[in-house]
C-alpha positions in Angstrom: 16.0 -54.6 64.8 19.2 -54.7 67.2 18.5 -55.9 70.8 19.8 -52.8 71.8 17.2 -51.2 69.7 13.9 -53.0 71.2 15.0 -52.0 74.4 15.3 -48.5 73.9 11.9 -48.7 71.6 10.4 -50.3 75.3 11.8 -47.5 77.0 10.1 -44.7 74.5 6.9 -46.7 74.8 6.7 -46.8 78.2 7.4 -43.2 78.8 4.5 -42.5 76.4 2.4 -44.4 77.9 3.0 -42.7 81.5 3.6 -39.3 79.8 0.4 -39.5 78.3 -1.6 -41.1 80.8 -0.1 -38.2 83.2 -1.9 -35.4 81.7 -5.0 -36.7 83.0 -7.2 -34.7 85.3 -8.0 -35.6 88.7 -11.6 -35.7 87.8 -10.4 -38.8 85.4 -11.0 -36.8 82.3 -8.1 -35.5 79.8 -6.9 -32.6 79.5 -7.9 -30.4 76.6 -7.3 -31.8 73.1 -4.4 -29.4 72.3 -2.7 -30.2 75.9 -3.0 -33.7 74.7 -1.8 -33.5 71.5 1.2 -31.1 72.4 2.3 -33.4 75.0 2.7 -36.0 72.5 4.8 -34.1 70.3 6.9 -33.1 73.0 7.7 -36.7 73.9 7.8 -38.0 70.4 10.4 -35.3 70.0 12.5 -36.3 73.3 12.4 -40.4 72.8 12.3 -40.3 69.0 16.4 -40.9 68.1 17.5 -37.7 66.1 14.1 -35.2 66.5 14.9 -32.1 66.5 11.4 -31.0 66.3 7.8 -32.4 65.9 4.1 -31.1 65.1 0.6 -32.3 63.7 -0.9 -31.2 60.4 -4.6 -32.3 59.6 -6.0 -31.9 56.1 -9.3 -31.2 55.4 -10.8 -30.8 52.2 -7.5 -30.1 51.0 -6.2 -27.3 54.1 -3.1 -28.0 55.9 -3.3 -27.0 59.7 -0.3 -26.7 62.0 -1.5 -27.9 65.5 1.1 -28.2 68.7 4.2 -27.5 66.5 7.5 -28.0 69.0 9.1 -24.9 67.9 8.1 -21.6 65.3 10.4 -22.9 63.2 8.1 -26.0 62.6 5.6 -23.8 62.4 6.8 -22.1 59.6 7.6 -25.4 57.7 4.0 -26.6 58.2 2.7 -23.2 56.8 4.9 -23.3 53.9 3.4 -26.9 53.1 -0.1 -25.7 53.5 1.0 -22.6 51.5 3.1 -24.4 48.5 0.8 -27.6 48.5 3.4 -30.0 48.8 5.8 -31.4 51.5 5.9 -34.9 53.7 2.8 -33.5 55.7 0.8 -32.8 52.3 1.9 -36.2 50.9 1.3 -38.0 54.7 -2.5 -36.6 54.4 -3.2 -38.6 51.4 -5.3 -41.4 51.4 -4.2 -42.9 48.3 -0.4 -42.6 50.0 1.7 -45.1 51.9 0.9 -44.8 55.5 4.5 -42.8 55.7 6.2 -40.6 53.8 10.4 -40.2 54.9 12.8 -38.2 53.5 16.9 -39.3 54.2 18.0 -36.6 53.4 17.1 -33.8 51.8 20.0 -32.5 49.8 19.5 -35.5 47.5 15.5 -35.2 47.5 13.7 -34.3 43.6 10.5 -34.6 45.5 8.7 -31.0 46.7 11.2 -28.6 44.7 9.7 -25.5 46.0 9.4 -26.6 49.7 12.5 -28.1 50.0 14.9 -25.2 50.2 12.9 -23.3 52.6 13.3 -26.7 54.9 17.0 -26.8 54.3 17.1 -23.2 54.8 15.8 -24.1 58.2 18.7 -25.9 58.7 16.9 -29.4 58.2 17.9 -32.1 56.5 15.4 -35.4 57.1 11.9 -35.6 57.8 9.6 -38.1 58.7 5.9 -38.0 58.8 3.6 -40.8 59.8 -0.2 -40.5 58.8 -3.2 -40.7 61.1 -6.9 -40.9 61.6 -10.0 -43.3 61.1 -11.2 -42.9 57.3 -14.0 -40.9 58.8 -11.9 -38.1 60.1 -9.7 -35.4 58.7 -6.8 -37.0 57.6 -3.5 -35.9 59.3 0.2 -36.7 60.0 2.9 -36.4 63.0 5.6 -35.4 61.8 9.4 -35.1 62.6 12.0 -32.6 61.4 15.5 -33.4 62.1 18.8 -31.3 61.3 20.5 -35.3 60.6 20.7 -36.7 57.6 19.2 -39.9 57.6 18.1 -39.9 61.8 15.5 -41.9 61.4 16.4 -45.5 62.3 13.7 -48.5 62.3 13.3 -48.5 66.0 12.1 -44.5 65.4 10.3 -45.2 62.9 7.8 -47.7 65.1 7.9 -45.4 67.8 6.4 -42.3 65.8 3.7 -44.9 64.4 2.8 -45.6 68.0 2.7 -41.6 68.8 0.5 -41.1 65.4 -1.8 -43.5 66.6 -2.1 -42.4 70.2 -2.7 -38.3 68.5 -4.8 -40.1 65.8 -7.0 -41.2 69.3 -7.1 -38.1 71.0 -8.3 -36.0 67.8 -10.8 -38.6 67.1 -12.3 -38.9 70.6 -12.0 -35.2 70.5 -14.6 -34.6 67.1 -16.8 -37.3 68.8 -17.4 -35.3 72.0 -17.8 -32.2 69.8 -20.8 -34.1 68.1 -22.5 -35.3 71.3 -22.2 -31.7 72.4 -24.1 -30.6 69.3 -26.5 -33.6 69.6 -27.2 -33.2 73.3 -27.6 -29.1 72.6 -30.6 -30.1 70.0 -32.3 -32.4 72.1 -32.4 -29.7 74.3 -33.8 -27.3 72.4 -36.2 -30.0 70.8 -37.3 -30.0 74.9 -38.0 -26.6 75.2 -40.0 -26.5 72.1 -42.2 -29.3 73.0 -43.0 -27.5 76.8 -43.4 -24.3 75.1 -45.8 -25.9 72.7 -47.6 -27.7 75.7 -47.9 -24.5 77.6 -49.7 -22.6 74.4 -51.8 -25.3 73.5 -52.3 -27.2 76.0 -50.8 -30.5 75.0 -49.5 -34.0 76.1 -45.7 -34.1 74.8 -46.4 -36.7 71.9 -48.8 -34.5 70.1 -46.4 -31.2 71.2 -43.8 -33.7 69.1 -45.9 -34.2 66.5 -46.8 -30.4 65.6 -42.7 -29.8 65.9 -42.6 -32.5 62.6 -46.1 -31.2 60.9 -44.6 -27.7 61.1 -41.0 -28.9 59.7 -42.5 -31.0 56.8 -44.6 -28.1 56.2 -41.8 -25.2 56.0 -39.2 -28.1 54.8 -37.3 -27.0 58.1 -35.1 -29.3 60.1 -37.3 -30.4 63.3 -34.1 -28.9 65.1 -33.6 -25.7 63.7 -38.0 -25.3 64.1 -37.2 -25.8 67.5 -34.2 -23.5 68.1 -36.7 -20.4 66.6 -39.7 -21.2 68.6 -37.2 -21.3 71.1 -35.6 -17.8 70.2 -38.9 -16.8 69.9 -40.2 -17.5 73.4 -36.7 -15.7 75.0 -37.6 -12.5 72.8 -38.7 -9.4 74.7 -42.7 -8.5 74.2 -43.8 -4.7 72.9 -45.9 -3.0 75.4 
């Protein structure tokens, strides 16, 4: 890498870094996932060398999702991978694939034969797409589109890693508070079914506890979803 090269891939980092960091709320918090992520691709697209447009694509179970494309065009292009089952973002999203998947140019690609001319009817010519995501996440990729052939230089290349990896973070911190939400929400209800049952029967919690698992072994009924219906059960209206 030319010297000229690290300094500009300093620069990038450091406005990611701040860019990033800047979308946080006063509160401390970040933003919402999808302010996060297309805030990333809007930087990614400005400090990469020769983007001309950037998006996310997860894959899950084999589904290609679009999330904070840059432009519709990209958009499109994401939707015709998910569509067509092939592309950079498609190859990107698998786990037996190299971490990155670039194409120079694609005038000269054999690889996806039925994507390909509806990218270079798009007017674009190189791609780049760098995969992300801890192996017990949906797999997905950042990816660049560029009208150049063969934009991408070294010094991009690292600096779209370093974006993957800080979307890879956001999404992942993202599906962890979505499961504390659920697991908080079921303690709760496990709560409300224990006081309910202390009420009626006129029990300490423990043993309230222990009838929620007697009646779940019983009915082969998660002790949560036991819980939610007594707890539906208790907020429906009496007959006269």
């Amino acid at each position: 890498m030319e010297p000229h090269e690290v300094d500009a891939l300093s620069d990038a980092l450091r406005h990611a870094a701040a860019t990033v960091l800047g979308s946080s709320r006063p509160d401390g918090g970040l933003g919402s996932t999808e302010a996060v992520l297309t805030r990333i691709v809007e930087v990614a697209t400005e400090r990469v060398p020769g983007a001309d447009g950037a998006g996310i694509t997860q894959t899950d179970r084999g589904t290609v999702t679009s999330r904070a494309p840059s432009a519709d065009w990209v958009a499109d292009l994401d939707a015709a991978q998910a569509e067509l089952g092939e592309g950079p973002c498609v190859d990107a999203g698998d786990r037996d694939e190299p971490s990155h998947v670039e194409a120079i140019d694609l005038d000269g690609e054999t690889r996806w034969p039925r994507w390909r001319p509806r990218a270079r009817a798009a007017g674009v010519r190189a791609m780049l797409s760098y995969a992300m995501g801890p192996p017990d996440a949906p797999v997905g990729s950042l990816n660049l589109y560029s009208f150049t052939p063969g934009a991408f230089s070294e010094a991009g290349r690292v600096t779209l890693e370093v974006f993957a990896l800080q979307a890879a973070i956001a999404l992942y911190g993202a599906s962890r508070a979505e499961g504390l939400d659920i697991a908080l929400a079921h303690r709760d209800q496990i709560g409300q079914a224990k006081g309910i049952l202390m009420e009626r029967h006129g029990v300490d919690a423990d043993r309230a506890f222990r009838m929620l698992v007697e009646a779940s072994q019983q009915s082969n009924i998660k002790v949560r979803d036991v819980a939610a219906w007594l707890v539906e059960e208790r907020a429906r209206p009496t007959g006269p």
